[in-house]
C-alpha positions as CSV (number, residue, x, y, z in Angstrom):
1,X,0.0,0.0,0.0
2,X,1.1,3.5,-0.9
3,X,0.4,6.9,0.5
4,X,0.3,10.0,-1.1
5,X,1.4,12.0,2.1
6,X,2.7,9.7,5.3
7,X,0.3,7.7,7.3
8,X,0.4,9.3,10.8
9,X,1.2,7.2,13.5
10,X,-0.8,5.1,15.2
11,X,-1.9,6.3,19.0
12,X,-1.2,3.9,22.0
13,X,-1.3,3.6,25.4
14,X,1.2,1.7,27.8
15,X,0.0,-1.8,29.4
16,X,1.9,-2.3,33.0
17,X,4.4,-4.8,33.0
18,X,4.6,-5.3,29.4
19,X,6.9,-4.1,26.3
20,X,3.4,-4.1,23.8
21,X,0.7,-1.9,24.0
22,X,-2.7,-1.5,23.7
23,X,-3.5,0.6,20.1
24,X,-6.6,3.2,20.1
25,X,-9.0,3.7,17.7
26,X,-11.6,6.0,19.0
27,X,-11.7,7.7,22.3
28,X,-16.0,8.0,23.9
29,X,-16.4,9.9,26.7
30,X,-19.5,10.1,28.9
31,X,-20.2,13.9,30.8
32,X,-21.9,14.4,34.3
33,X,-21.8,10.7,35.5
34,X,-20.9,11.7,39.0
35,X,-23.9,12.8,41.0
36,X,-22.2,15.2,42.6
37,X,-20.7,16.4,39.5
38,X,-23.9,16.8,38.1
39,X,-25.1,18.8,40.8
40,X,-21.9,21.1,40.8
41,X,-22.4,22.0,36.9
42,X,-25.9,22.6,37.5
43,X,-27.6,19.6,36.3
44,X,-30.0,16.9,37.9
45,X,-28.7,13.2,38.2
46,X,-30.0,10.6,36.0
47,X,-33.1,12.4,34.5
48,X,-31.5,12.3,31.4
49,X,-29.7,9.8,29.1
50,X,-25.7,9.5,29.3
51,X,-24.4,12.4,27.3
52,X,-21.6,11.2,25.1
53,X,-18.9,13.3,23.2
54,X,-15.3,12.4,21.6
55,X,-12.0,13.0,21.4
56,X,-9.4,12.1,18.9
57,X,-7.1,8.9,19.3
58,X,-3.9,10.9,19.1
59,X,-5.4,12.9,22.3
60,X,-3.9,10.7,24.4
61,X,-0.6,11.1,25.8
62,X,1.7,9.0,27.9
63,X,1.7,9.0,32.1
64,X,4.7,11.3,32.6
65,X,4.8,13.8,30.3
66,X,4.9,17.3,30.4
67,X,1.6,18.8,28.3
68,X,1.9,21.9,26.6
69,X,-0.7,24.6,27.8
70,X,-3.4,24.7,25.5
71,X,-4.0,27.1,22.8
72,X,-7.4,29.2,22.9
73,X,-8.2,28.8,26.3
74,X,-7.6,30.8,29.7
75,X,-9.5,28.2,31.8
76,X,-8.1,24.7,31.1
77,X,-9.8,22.0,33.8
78,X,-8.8,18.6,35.3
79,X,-11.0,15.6,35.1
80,X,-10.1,13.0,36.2
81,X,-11.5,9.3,35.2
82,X,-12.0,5.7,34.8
83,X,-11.1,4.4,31.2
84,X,-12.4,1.2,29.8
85,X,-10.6,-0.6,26.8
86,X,-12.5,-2.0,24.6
87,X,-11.2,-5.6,23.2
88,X,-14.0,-7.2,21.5
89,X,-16.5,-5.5,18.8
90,X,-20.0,-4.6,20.0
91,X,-22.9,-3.6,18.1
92,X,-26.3,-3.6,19.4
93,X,-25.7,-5.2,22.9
94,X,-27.3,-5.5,26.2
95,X,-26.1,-4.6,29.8
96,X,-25.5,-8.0,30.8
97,X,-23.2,-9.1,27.5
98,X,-21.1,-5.6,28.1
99,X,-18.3,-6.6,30.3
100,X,-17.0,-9.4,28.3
101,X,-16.3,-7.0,25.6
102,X,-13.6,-5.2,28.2
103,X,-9.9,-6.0,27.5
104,X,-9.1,-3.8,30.5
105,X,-8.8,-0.2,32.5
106,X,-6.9,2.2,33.2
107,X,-6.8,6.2,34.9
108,X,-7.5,8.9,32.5
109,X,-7.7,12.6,32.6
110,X,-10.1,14.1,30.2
111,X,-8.6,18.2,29.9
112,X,-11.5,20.4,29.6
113,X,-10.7,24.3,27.3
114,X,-13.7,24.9,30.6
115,X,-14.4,28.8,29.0
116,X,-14.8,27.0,25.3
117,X,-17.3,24.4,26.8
118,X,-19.6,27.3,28.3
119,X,-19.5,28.5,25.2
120,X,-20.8,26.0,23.4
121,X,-22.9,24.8,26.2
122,X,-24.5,28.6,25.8
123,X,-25.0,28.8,22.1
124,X,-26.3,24.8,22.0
125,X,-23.3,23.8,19.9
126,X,-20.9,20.5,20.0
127,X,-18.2,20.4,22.8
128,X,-15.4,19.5,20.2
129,X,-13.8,22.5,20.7
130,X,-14.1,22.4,24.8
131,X,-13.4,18.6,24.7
132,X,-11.6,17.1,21.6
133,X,-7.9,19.1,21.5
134,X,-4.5,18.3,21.7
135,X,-2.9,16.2,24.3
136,X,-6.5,16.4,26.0
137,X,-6.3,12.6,27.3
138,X,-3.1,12.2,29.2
139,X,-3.4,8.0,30.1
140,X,-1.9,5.9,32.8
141,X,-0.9,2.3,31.8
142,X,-3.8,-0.1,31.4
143,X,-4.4,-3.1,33.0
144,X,-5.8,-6.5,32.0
145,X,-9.3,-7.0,32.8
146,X,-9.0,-9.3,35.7
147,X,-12.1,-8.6,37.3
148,X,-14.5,-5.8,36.9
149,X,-14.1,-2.5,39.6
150,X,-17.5,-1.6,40.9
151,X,-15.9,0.4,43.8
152,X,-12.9,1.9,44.9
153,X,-11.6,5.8,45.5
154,X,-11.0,7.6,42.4
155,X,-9.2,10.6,43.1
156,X,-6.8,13.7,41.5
157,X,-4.2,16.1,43.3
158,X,-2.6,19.5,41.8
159,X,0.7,19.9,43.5
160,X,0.4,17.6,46.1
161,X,-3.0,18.9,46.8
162,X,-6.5,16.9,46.8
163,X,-8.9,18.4,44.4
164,X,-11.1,15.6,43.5
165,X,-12.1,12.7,45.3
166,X,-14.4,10.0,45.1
167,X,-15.6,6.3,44.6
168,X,-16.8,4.3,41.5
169,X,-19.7,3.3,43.1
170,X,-21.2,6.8,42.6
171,X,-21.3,6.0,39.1
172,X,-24.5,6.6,37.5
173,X,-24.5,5.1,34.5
174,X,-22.4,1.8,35.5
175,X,-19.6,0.2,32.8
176,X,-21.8,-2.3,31.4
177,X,-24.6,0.4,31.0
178,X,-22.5,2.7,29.2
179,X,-21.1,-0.1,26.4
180,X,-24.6,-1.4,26.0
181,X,-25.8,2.4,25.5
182,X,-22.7,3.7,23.1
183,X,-23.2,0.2,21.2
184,X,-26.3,1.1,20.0
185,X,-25.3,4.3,18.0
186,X,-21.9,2.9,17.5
187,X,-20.5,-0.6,16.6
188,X,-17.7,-0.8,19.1
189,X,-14.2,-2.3,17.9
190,X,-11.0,-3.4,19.9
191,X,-8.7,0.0,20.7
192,X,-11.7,2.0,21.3
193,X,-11.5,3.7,25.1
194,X,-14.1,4.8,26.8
195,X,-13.5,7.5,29.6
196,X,-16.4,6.8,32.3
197,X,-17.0,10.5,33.8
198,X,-15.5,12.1,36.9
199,X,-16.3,13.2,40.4
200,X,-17.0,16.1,42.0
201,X,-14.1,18.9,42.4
202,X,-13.2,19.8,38.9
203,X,-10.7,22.8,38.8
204,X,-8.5,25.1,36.7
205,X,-4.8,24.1,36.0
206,X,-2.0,26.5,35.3
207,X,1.6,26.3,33.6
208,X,4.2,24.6,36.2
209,X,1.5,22.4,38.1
210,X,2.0,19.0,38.4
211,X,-1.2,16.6,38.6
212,X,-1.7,13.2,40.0
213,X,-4.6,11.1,40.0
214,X,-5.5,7.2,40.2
215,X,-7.8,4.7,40.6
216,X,-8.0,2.3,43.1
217,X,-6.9,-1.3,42.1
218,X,-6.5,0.0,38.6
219,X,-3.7,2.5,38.6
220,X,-2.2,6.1,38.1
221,X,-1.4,8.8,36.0
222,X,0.8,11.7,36.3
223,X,1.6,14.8,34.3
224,X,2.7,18.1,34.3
225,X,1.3,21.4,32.6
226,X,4.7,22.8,30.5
């Protein structure tokens, strides 16, 4: 096969304790699936459907790194989350089929342009602009789908500090609800991630600050706004 310009390469993210790694396709992302998250950005819990948007696969960026402060934005926010990788197609699936279609998880932060969001939010317009940027989903390494986490603290620190903290069992819309939901308007393939939504405590970040966050029994990611 030949290429009129060269084929970009392909996005991945790390898998602990192993030289391969897991290659991404799409990145889903579900907004307000944290009660209290909800309830801080003005909404109501669960009276609606899961609202989905996307990001790019290239988005991601490895555990580690120093991200480069975003471009058209004064008001770049933290968020941190569990991520779901997708290892077996799903099209059209229910709840109770969803989790054998996990190859694993890992912790996630989905980078919000916050000010750009409002905007679109406001004028009734797609989030792409607030949502789907440049290094806008820094990863942790993933880990193979042993068993399934229903519980367990989630959490994210800004230089050393606590800003978000919680547990997966405030989920709203659980893991297999969200695959069975998304595999209805989407046929799922192997490499697509899914980032689950985040707590309460979203925040701004500014150039220099370092952020941590994890998930309990799952793992971490760090990184550091250049």
């Amino acid at each position: 096969m030949s290429y009129v310009i060269d084929p970009p390469p392909q996005p991945s993210v790390a898998i602990a304790g192993r030289a391969a790694r897991f290659p991404v396709r799409r990145i889903f992302c579900v907004g307000r699936n944290y009660a209290d998250h909800v309830r801080e950005m003005g909404g109501d819990a669960k009276s609606e459907p899961p609202i989905f948007f996307t990001k790019p696969a290239d988005a991601v960026v490895e555990s580690g790194a120093a991200i480069a402060y975003p471009q058209n934005t004064s008001d770049l926010h933290h968020e941190i989350e569990l991520v779901v990788a997708i290892g077996k197609a799903a099209r059209e699936i229910t709840a109770d089929a969803a989790l054998g279609h996990v190859w694993g998880y890992g912790a996630g932060v989905d980078l919000t342009r916050r000010d750009r969001q409002g905007e679109m939010k406001k004028a009734g317009a797609p989030w792409d602009i607030g949502k789907a940027f440049d290094q806008s989903a820094p990863m942790g390494a993933l880990i193979p789908a042993g068993g399934h986490p229903t519980q367990g603290r989630i959490w994210l620190s800004v230089n050393g500090a606590v800003k978000q903290e919680g547990d997966l069992n405030q989920l709203i819309w659980s893991v297999p609800e969200i695959i069975a939901t998304l595999s209805r308007s989407w046929e799922l393939r192997p490499g697509d991630l899914i980032f689950t939504g985040t707590p309460a405590g979203v925040g701004p970040l500014q150039r220099g600050d370092v952020v941590q966050g994890g998930v309990e029994g799952v793992g971490e990611v760090r990184f550091s706004i250049a």
